[in-house]
N, C-alpha and C positions, 0 to 999 in steps of 0.2 A: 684756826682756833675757834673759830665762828659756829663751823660744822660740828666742832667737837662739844660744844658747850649744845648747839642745842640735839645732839643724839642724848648727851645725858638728860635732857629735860623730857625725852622724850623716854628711855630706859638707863632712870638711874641707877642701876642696879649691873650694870654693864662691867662695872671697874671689879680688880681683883680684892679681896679683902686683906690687908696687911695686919702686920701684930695688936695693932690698935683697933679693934672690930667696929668703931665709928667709924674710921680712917680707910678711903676705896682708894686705888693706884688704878688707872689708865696709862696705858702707852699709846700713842699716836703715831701715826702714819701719813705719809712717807718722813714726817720730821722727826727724829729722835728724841720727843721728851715724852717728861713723863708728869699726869698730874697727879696731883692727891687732894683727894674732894671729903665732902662729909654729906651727908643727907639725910636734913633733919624734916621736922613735922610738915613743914613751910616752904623747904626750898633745899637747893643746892649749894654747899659754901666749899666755894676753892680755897684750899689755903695752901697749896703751893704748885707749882709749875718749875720745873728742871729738866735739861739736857742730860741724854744719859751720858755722851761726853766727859760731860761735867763732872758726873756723878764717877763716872771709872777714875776720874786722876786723882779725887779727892781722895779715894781709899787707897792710891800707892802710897809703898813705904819709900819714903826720899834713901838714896844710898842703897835701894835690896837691888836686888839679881834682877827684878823685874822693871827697875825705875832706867828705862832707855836712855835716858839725859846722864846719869851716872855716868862719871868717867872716875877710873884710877889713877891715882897719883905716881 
């Protein structure tokens, strides 16, 4: 996380732009998360870090075709 924080200081402009045009997304390597940063007059503000992991279960639908745990009664 160390490396990652200071390539951003070094090219904040690195991360992809998201729907919010303040708000930059990074993904990082070899560890699956992802940040989301802002970059304002003065500095770099994190304002979140997540696993994409994380992020794929959240959007399963509990009980569809696609949620693996599901079982039939």
């Amino acid at each position: 996380m160390q490396t990652l924080i200071d390539r951003l200081s070094e090219h904040p402009e690195i991360g992809v732009r998201t729907r919010d045009a303040r708000i930059r997304r990074l993904t990082t390597s070899p560890y699956p998360f992802l940040v989301f940063y802002e970059i304002t007059s003065d500095e770099i503000v994190i304002h979140a870090t997540a696993m994409v992991h994380a992020i794929h279960q959240a959007c399963q639908v509990p009980n569809s075709p696609t949620d693996l745990n599901h079982t039939s009664p």
